[in-house]
C-alpha positions, 0 to 999 in steps of 0.5 A: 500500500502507497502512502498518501495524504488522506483527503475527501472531496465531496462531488454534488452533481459534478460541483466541488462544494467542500474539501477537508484534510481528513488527517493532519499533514504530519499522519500518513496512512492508507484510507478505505471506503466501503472496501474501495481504496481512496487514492484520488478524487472520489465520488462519495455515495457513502461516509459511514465505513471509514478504516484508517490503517497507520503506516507507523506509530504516533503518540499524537494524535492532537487534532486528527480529526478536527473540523472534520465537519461532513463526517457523519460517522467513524470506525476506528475500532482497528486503530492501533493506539497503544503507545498515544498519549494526547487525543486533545481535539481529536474529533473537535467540530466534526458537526456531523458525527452521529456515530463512533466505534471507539471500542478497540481504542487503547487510551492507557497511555494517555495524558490529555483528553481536553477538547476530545468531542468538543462540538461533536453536536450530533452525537446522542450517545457515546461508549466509553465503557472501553476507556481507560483513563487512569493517566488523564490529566486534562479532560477540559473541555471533553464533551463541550458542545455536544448539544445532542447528548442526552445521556453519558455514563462515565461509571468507569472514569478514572480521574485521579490523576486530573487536574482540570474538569474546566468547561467538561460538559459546558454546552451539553444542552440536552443532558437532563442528569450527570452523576460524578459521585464516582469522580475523585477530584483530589488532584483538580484545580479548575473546575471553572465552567463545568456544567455551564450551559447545561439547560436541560440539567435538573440534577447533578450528583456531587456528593462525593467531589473533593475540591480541596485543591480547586482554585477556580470555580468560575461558571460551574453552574452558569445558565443552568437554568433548570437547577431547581436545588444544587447540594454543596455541602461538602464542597471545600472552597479553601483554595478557591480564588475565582467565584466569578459568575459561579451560578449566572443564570440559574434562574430556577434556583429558589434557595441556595445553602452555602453555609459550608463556604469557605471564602478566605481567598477569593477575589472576584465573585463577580457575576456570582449570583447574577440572573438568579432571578427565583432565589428570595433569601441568601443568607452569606452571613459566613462568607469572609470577602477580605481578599474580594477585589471584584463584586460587580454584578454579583446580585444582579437579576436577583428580581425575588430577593427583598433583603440581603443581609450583607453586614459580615461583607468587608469590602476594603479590597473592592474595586469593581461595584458595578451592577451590584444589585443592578435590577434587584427589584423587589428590594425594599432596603438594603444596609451597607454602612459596613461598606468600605469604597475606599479602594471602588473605581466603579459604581456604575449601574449599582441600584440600576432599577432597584425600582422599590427601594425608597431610600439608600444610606450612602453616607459612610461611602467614600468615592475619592477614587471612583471614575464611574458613576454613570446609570448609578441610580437609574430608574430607582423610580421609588427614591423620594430623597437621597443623599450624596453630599458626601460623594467625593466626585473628583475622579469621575468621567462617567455621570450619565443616566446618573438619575435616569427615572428618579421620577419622586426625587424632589431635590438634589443637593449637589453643591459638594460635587466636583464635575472638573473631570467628567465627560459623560452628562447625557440623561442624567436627570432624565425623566426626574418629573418630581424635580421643582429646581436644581441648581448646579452653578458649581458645575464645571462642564469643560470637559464634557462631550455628552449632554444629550437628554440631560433633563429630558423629561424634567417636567416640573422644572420652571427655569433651568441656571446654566450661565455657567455651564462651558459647552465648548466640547459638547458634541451631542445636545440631543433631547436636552430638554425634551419634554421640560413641559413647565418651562417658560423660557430658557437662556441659552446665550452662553452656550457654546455649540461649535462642536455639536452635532446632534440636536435633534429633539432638543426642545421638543414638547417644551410645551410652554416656551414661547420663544427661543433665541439660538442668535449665539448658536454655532452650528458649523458641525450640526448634523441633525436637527430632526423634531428639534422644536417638534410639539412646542405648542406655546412656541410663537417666535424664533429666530434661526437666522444664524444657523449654518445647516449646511451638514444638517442632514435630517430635518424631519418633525423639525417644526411639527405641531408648533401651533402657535408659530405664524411665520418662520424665515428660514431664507438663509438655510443651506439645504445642500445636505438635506436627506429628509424633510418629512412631516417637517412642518407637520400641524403649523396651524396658524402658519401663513407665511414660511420663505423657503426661496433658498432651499435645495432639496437635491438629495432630498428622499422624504418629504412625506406629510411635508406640509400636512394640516399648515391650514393657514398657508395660501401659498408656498414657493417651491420654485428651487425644489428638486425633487428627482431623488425623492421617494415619499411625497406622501400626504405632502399638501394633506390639509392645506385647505387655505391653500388656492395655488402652486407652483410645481413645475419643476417638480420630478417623480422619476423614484417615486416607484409606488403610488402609495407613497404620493396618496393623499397628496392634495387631500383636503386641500378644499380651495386649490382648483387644478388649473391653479396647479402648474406641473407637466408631471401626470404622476402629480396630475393624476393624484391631484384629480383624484384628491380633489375630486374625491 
């Protein structure tokens, strides 16, 4: 027999549609197929009878398989493996496996079994009843992403001599049990993942699993999700220095005894509770935390737990608390006066919608070192007062969201706040509706790029001081203050605005302003200025003859339901970027006269509902509109029933591809008569027939 490289080369109707080394450059082997000798391209009719017959003796065989993907099943039952010792990888992503013969395998040898099926996803089963494992080391890995697995029986395993079982079954999504009682760990240090992923799993038999010398139990149970109950009472977790996500996700887990646990010498329980979102009680009365560097999300998505006894908990060492009880939502009060935050650099997203709590003693804290307070109190939607005079804010970047939702707060006292290093305002006080004043004159803004949605939603707030504020680096002003529905007037004539590009919404539902003077505004890099006084209701004078748009792209809702504006000059706007126009002057009732001389609306694709309801307009000059590239004209004239001419001459509908999108063009237009309407377009004409004469 010749040697050769071992190939398949699946044919399909004469096409080559995939080609995978079988074996590793490095095997040299002779390869039957159903009896044939495979020796050049070969038309597969079948897979299912593959003998492979070694030309010398390897101890290797890391790999021999892998990515083997069309194989959908293996006989090595004749494979000489005496004198192997690594089978790391040797069927790893081989998708298609269903069935293997490893009865004649010798594994005596072997040291290394890490990643031996690993994405074997259509195995249901395998006989290991042949295996020897008595000189395994490294099973990591092992059956990771068998997804199909619905059973395993490892009676015989021999694992003393193991040091790692990370991620073993990690993925076995369809495996409903596992039992190691017969597993001696004595020799394993990491453990992290073992059963993550295991979806289906609702019983798991460790009684008798030492882990005196395990270091990492990371993701051992993570997204059991099933896992109604988990006995560790004989777990050892002396040596252990990583709880990190240790039970994410078991969201069916309602109690949890871990009395037993001794935690002298871990420093990260991040995540270590996360999405335990069945549990009501935890008691870690015993849990010592001196060495605990990382506790951010540890509690998050406990939503059934209403209390944490967390007074034993030393938090000197601590760094990370970020999402730490992030949406503990049935929590009614928490006490963390033991707390030690000397050493925190993070508080972000701490109490994110910890919605019930109404209040937090945060006096002990100290924040000297922290630079993230962003989403802090988001959506504490209950917290009628709280107080953070104590916060040391020198160091802090990130105040966005800070108070997003704090919807019962009536004041904030955040005269001791130092704002020199902060970047991030946007949302900030967001949806604060209980909030009558606020005053932040100490406020240093110079290094903030971020005010978007700041006070949006601020609805109860009257007047808003922002003389000091330096906006010389803020790029996005969007939904500022969008929906300060009690604001009367607001001076923005100090405001900086050069390197703002976004506006959009700003101001929109300011009901009760009457007039806003943008005169200072430099607006030289404003990209989007869509529904930027949408629904100011009151609104009945601005002047916008300073603003540079020539970038604005977006100018949709722009003026929509300003019912109270007459008239607007707008001479002086640079259309040339313009994409969208539409519903740009949507419901200006009252508004007779709008000058639009200067508008080029040449990459302009929406104008759809453009002038819809203007029911005081008599006429509009349109004589500078291009509208060739133009795809909505939708309700465009809808309601302009003062209307009684235009001028439409130049108007194209050339991509316009669909008639729905100029239905309703002119409907309601009750004065405009067709031969008042100048256009050569039939498109335009027919519409304009069937609107007026319908």
């Amino acid at each position: 027999m010749s040697k050769i490289k071992a190939q398949i080369i699946l044919e399909k109707e004469g096409k080559i549609i995939t080609k995978k080394d079988l074996i590793n450059d490095r095997f040299e082997c002779d390869i039957y197929i159903n009896k044939n000798k495979f020796t050049k391209k070969y038309k597969l009719e079948k897979r299912n009878d593959i003998i492979i017959i070694l030309k010398q003796k390897y101890k290797n065989f890391f790999n021999m398989f892998s990515d083997c993907s069309l194989l959908t099943s293996i006989n090595l039952s004749n494979l000489d493996t005496n004198d192997i010792t690594d089978m790391s990888g040797i069927f790893q992503n081989c998708y298609s496996l269903s069935s293997i013969n490893l009865y004649g395998i010798k594994t005596n040898k072997v040291v290394n079994m890490s990643g031996f099926f690993q994405n074997c996803e259509s195995l249901t089963s395998i006989d290991l009843s042949n295996f020897n494992t008595n000189n395994v080391r490294n099973m990591a890995g092992m059956f990771y992403g068998c997804s199909s697995l619905i059973s395993i029986d490892l009676s015989n395993f021999n694992t003393n001599n193991v040091t790692s079982l990370e991620s073993i079954f990690n993925g076995c999504s369809s495996l409903t049990s596992i039992n190691l009682s017969h597993f001696n760990t004595n020799n394993v240090t990491n453990m992290s993942g073992l059963c993550s992923n295991c979806i289906s799993l609702v019983l798991i038999n460790l009684p008798k699993i030492e882990t005196n010398n395990v270091k990492n139990m990371s993701e051992i149970f993570f997204n059991c999700v099933s896992l109604t109950s988990i006995n560790l009472f004989n777990f050892n977790t002396k040596k252990v220095t990583n709880m990190q996500n240790m039970f994410n996700n078991c969201s069916s887990l309602k109690s949890i005894d871990l009395s037993n646990f001794n935690t002298n010498n871990v420093t990260n329980m991040a995540g270590m509770f996360f999405g335990c979102s069945s549990l009501t009680s935890i008691n870690l009365s015993n849990f010592n935390t001196n060495k605990v560097i990382n506790m951010s999300d540890m509690f998050k998505n406990c939503k059934s737990l209403t209390s944490i006894d967390l007074s034993k908990f030393n938090t000197n060492e601590v760094r990370n608390m970020g999402g730490m009880f992030y949406c503990c939502s049935s929590l009614t009060s928490i006490n963390l006066s033991n707390f030690n935050t000397n050493n925190v650099t993070s508080l972000e997203n701490m109490f994110f919608n910890c919605s019930k709590l109404s209040s937090i003693n945060l006096s002990n804290f100290r924040t000297n070192n922290v630079n993230n307070m962003g989403n802090i109190f988001h959506n504490c939607e209950s917290l009628t007062s709280i107080d953070i005079s104590y916060f040391n804010t020198n160091n802090v970047i990130n105040m966005g969201g800070m108070f997003f939702n704090c919807a019962k707060l009536s004041s904030i006292d955040l005269s001791s706040f130092n704002t020199n290093n902060v970047r991030n305002m946007g949302g900030m006080f967001f949806n604060c509706a209980e909030l009558t004043s606020i005053n932040l004159y100490n406020f240093n803004t110079n290094n903030v790029t971020n005010m978007s949605g700041m006070f949006y939603g601020c609805s109860s707030l009257t007047s808003i001081n922002l003389s000091n504020f330096n906006t010389n680096n803020v790029n996005n002003m969007g939904c500022m203050f969008k929906s300060c529905k009690s604001l009367t007037s607001i001076d923005l004539s100090y405001f900086n605005t050069i390197n703002v590009r976004n506006m959009g919404s700003m101001f929109q539902n300011c009901v009760k302003l009457t007039s806003i003077d943008l005169s200072n505004f430099n607006t030289n890099n404003l990209i989007n200025m869509a529904s930027m006084f949408e629904n100011c209701l009151s609104l009945n004078y601005i002047n916008l003859y300073f603003i540079n748009t020539n970038k604005v792209t977006n100018m949709s809702n722009m003026f929509k339901n300003c019912k109270s504006l007459t008239s607007i000059d707008l001479s002086n706007f640079d259309t040339n970027s313009i994409t969208n126009l539409g519903s740009m002057f949507f419901n200006c009732a009252k508004l007779n006269s709008v000058n639009l001389s200067n508008f080029t609306t040449k990459n302009v694709t929406n104008m759809g509902n453009m002038f819809r309801n203007c029911k005081s307009l008599t006429s509009i000059d349109l004589y500078n509109f291009k509208t060739y590239n133009v795809t909505n004209m939708y309700c465009m004239f809808y309601g302009c029933s003062s209307l009684t001419s235009i001028d439409l001459s130049y108007f194209s509908c050339a991509n316009i591809k669909e008639s729905k999108y100029m239905k309703k063009m002119f409907k309601n237009c009750k004065l405009l008569k067709m031969k008042n309407v100048k256009s050569f377009n039939s498109k335009i004409k027919y519409q304009l027939n069937l609107d007026l004469n319908v």
